[in-house]
C-alpha positions as CSV (number, residue, x, y, z in Angstrom):
1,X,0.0,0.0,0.0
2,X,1.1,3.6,-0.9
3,X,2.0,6.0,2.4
4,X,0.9,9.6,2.5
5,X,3.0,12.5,3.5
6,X,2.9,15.8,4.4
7,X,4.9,18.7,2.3
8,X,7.7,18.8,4.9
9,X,8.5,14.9,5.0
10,X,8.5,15.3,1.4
11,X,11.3,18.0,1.2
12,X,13.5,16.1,3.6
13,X,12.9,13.1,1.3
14,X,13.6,15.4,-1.7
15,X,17.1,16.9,-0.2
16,X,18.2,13.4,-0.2
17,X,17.1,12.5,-3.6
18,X,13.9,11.3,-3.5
19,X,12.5,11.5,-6.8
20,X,9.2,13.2,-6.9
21,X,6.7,13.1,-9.9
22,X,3.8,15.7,-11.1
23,X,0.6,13.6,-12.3
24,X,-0.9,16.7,-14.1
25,X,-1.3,17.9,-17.6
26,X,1.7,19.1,-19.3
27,X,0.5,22.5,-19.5
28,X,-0.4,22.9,-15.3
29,X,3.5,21.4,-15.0
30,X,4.8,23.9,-17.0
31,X,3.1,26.8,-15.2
32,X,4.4,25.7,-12.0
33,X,5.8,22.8,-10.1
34,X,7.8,21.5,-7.2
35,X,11.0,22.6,-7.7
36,X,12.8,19.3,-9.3
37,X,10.3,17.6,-10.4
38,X,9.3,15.3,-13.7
39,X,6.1,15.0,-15.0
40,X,4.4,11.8,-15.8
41,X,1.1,13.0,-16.6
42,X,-2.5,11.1,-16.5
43,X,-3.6,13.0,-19.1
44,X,-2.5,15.2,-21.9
45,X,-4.0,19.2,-22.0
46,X,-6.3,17.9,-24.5
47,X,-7.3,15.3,-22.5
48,X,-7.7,16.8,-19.2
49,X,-9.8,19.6,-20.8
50,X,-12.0,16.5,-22.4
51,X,-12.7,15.2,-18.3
52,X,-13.3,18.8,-17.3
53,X,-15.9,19.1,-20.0
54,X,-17.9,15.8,-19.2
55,X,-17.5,16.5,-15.4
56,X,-19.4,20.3,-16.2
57,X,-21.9,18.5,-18.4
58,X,-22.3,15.5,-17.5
59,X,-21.2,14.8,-13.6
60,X,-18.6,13.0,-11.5
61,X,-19.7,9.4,-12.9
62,X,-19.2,10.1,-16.5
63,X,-15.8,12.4,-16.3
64,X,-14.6,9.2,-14.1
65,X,-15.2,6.8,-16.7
66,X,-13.9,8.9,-19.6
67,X,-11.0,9.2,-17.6
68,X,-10.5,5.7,-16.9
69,X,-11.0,5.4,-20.6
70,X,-8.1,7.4,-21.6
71,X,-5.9,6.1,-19.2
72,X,-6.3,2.6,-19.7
73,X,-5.0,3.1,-22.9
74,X,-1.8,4.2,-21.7
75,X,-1.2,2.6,-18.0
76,X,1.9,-0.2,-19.6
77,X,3.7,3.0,-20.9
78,X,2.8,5.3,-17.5
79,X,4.0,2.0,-15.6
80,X,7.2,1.9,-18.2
81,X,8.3,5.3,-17.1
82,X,8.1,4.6,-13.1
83,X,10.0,1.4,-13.7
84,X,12.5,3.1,-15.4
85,X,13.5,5.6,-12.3
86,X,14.7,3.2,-10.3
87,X,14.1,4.9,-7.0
88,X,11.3,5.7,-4.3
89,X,9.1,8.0,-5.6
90,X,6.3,10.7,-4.4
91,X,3.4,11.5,-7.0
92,X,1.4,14.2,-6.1
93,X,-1.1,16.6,-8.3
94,X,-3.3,19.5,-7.6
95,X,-4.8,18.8,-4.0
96,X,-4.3,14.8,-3.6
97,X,-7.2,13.9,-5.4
98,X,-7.9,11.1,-7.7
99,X,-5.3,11.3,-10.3
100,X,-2.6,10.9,-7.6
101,X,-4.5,8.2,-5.8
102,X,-4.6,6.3,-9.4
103,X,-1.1,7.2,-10.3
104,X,-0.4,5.6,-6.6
105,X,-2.6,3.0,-7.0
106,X,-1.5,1.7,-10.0
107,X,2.6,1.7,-9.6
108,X,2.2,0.2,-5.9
109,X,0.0,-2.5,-7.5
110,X,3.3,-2.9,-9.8
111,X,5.3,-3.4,-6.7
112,X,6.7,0.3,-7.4
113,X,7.4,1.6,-4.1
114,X,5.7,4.9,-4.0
115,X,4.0,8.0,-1.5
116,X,1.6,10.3,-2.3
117,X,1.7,14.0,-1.1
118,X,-1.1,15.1,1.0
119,X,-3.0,17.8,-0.3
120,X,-0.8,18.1,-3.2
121,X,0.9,20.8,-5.1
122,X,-1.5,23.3,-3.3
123,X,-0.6,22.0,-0.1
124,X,3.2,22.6,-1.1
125,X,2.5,25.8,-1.8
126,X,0.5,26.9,1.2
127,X,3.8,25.2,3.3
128,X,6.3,27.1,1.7
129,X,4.3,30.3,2.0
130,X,3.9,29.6,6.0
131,X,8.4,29.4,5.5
132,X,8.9,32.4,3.9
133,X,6.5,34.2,6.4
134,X,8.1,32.8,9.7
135,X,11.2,31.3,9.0
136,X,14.3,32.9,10.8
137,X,16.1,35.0,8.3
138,X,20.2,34.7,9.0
139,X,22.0,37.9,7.9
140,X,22.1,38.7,4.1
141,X,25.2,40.4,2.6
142,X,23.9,42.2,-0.8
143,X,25.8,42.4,-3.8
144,X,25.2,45.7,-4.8
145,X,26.6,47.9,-7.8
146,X,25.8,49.3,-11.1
147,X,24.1,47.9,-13.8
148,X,27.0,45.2,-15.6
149,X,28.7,44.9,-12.2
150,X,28.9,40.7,-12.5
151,X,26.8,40.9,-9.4
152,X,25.1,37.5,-10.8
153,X,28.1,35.8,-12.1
154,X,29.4,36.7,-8.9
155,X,26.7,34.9,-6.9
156,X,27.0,31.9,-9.5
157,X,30.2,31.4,-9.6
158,X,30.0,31.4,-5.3
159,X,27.1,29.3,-5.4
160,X,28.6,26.4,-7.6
161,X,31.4,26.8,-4.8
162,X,28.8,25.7,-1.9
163,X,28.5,29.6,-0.8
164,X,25.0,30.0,0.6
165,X,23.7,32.0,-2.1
166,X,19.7,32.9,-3.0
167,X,19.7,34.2,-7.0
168,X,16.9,36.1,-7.2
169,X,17.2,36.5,-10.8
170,X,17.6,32.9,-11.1
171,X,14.3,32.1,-9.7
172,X,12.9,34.6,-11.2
173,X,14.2,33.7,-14.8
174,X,14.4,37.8,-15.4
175,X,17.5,40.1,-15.2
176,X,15.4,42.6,-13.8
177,X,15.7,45.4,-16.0
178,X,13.7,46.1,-18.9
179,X,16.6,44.4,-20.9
180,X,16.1,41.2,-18.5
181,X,13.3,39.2,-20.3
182,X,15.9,38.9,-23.4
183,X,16.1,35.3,-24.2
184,X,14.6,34.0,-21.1
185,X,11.4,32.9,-20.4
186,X,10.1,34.9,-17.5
187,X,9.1,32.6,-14.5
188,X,5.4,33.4,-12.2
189,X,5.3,34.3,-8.5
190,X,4.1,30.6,-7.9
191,X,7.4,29.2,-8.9
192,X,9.2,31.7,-7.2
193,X,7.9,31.3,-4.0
194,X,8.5,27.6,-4.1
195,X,11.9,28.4,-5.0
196,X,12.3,30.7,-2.4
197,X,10.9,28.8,0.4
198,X,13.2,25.7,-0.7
199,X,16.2,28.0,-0.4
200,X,15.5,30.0,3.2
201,X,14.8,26.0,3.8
202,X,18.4,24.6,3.4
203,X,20.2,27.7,4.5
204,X,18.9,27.9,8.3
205,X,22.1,27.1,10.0
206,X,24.5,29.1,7.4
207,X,25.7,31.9,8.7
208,X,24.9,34.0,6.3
209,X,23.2,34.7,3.0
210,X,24.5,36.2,0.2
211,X,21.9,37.6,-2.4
212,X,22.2,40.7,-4.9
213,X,20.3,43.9,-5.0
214,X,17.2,44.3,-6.4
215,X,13.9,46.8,-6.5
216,X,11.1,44.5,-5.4
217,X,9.6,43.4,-8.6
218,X,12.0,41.2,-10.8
219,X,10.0,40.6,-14.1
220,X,6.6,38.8,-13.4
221,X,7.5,38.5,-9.4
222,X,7.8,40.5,-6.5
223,X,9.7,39.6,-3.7
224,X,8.2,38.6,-0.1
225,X,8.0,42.3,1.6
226,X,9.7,40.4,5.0
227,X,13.0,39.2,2.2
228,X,13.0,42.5,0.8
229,X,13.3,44.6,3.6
230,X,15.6,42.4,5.6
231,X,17.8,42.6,2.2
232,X,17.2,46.2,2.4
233,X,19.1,47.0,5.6
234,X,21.6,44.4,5.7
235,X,25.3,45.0,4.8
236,X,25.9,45.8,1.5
237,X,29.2,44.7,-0.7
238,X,29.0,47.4,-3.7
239,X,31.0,45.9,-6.7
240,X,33.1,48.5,-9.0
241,X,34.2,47.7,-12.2
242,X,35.7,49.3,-15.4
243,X,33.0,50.4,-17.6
244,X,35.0,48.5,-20.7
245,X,34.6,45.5,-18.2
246,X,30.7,46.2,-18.0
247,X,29.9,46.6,-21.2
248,X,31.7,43.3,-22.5
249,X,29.8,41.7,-19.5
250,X,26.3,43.0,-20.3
251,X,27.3,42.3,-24.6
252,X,27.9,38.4,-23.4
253,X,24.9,38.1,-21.4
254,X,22.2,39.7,-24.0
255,X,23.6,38.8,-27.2
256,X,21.9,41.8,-28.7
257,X,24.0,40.3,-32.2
258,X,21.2,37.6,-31.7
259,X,18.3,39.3,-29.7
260,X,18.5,42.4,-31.9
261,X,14.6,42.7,-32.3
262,X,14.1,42.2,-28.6
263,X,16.8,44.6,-28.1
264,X,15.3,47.0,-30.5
265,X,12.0,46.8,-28.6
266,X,12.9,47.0,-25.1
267,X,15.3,49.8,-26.0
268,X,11.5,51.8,-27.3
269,X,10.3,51.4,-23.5
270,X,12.8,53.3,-21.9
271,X,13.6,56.2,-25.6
272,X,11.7,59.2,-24.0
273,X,13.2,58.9,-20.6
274,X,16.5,59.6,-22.2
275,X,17.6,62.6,-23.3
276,X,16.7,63.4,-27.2
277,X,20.3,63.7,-28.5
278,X,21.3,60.6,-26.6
279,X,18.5,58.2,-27.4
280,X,18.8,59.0,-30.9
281,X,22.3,58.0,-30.5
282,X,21.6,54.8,-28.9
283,X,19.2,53.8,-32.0
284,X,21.5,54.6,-34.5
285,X,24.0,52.5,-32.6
286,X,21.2,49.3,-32.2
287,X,20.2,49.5,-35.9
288,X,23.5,49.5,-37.8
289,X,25.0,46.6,-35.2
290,X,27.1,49.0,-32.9
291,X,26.2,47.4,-30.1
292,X,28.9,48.1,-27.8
293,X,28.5,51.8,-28.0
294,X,24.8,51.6,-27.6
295,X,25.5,50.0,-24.4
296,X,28.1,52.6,-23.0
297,X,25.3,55.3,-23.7
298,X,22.8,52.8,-22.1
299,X,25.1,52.7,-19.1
300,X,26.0,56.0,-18.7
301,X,22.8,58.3,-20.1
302,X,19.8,55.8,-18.6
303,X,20.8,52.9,-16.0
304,X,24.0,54.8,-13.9
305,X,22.1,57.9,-13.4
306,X,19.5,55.7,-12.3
307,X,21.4,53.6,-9.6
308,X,22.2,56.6,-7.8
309,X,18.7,58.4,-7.5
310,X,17.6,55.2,-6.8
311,X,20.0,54.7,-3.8
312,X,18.1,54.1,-0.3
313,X,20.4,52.3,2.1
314,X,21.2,55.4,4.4
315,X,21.8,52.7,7.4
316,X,23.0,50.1,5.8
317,X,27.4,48.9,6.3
318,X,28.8,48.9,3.3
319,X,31.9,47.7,2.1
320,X,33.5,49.0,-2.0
321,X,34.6,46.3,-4.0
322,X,36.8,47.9,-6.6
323,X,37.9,45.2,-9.3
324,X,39.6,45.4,-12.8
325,X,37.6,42.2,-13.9
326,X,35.1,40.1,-12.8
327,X,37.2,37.2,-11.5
328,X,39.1,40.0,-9.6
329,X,35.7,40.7,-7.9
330,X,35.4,37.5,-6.9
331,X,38.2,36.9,-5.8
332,X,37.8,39.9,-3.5
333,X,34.1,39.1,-2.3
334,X,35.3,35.0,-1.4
335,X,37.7,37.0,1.1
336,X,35.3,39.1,2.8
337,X,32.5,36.4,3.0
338,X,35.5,33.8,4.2
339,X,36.5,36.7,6.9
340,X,33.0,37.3,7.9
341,X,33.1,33.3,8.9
342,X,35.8,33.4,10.7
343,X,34.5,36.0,12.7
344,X,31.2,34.9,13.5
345,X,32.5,31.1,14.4
């Protein structure tokens, strides 16, 4: 027989490796799932959509015979797919209703060893919600810094080094300008906040946090007010780099020689806040391919001026990090971050 469990037994199981699969359609996986999931789904869109339709029409009875229908059709291939994981499993849909219980049902009756989330995806959701609204927050140190600063690569390249780093951007798939959607695909506040729950999750005994600077909204998603303001009055490390530096930072990042439309039309969004003369400039340089000069006028007309109205941190320790690259800057910020350890063990 298949166990239930409860959203936090199932992130302990997932931290150490647990495979967990989404039942639903393809197109409710894409919107939004538990952060590492697959999906095995019941039903395709079209399919699901059929069910809904007799379920309006018809009632409970008839939607769980055409569902049985189409499944039955599929269940040696659905079974094919478990068997081929080779690993205890969770299943889980929208609110642990029937198409987990059958996607339960069916692989345990296979000798599959498998659990079923309680209450689902929603459940998940409302769990992770409750973390980023009570958890204890350790300190964050904020990468902070002009637009083309590395901040990111900086957290990256810390992060892939076991550094307790939470990428905003990352989660949010969006650079957070109005550059940032360029060849991404924007993530929703859903996913975010899964993300972001996960994280504040597996960093409550680090010492620290280290996150970069950014206005609340990133793209489609605002940050938690509790994140942001913590982030907004903790210690600040303010990265400095040459603007040569920045603008072959922000050219490798946006590939405008490949994104030129999107370029072309972001760059529309922002023309009349920039002064006449200037923005004309930029335009010119966009259209005939001069990229890197449109950026330097980007940088210093429109996003530099910017950074220090913007500036709200009166309170706030701050410590310069002035670099002639990027792996400079690093190398600078793994010393402060290793020397703010020290101290605090």
């Amino acid at each position: 027989m298949f166990k239930d469990i409860s959203p936090s037994d199932l992130f302990e199981l997932k931290e150490a490796g647990h495979v967990v699969v989404d039942v639903r359609a393809p197109k409710e996986f894409k919107e939004a799932t538990i952060p590492g999931a697959i999906n095995i789904p019941l039903f395709s869109d079209e399919e699901r959509a059929q069910v809904g339709t007799t379920y309006k029409h018809q009632g409970q009875e008839a939607a769980k015979e055409l569902g049985l229908k189409l499944f039955s059709k599929k269940l040696p291939d659905f079974i094919r797919q478990f068997k081929e994981l080779k690993s205890p499993v969770t299943v889980f849909c929208w609110r642990g209703g029937m198409r987990s219980t059958t996607a339960a049902t069916v692989t345990d009756l296979m000798n599959i060893k498998v659990n079923r989330l309680t209450g689902g995806i929603r459940a998940y959701r409302n769990w992770m919600k409750d973390q980023i609204d009570t958890l204890p927050l350790p300190p964050f140190y904020v990468l902070n810094g002009h637009t083309g600063n590395g901040k990111t690569h900086v957290l990256r390249q810390l992060k892939q080094e076991n550094y307790p780093v939470i990428d905003f951007e990352g989660m949010a798939r969006h650079r957070g300008s109005i550059f940032g959607q360029i060849g991404l695909e924007p993530s929703n506040q859903r996913m975010f906040n899964l993300l972001l729950g996960e994280e504040l999750l597996r960093y409550q005994q680090s010492p620290y946090i280290l996150v970069e600077g950014e206005s609340a909204r990133i793209g489609k998603v605002i940050i938690p007010d509790r994140i942001f303001q913590h982030k907004e009055t903790s210690s600040q490390l303010v990265v400095d780099l040459p603007l040569e530096e920045r603008v072959a930072i922000i050219l490798d990042d946006y590939s405008p020689e490949v994104n030129r439309d999107d370029c072309l039309l972001a760059f529309e969004r922002i023309r009349r806040r920039i002064h006449t003369p200037v923005s004309k400039a930029i335009g010119e340089a966009l259209e005939t391919g001069n990229y890197p000069e449109a950026v330097k006028l980007l940088l210093t007309h429109y996003y530099d001026p910017h950074y220090n109205r913007s500036i709200t941190r009166p309170d706030a320790p701050e410590t310069s990090i002035e670099a002639s690259t990027l792996e400079e800057a690093v190398d600078q910020i793994r010393s402060q971050l290793d020397s703010l350890n020290k101290i605090r063990q």
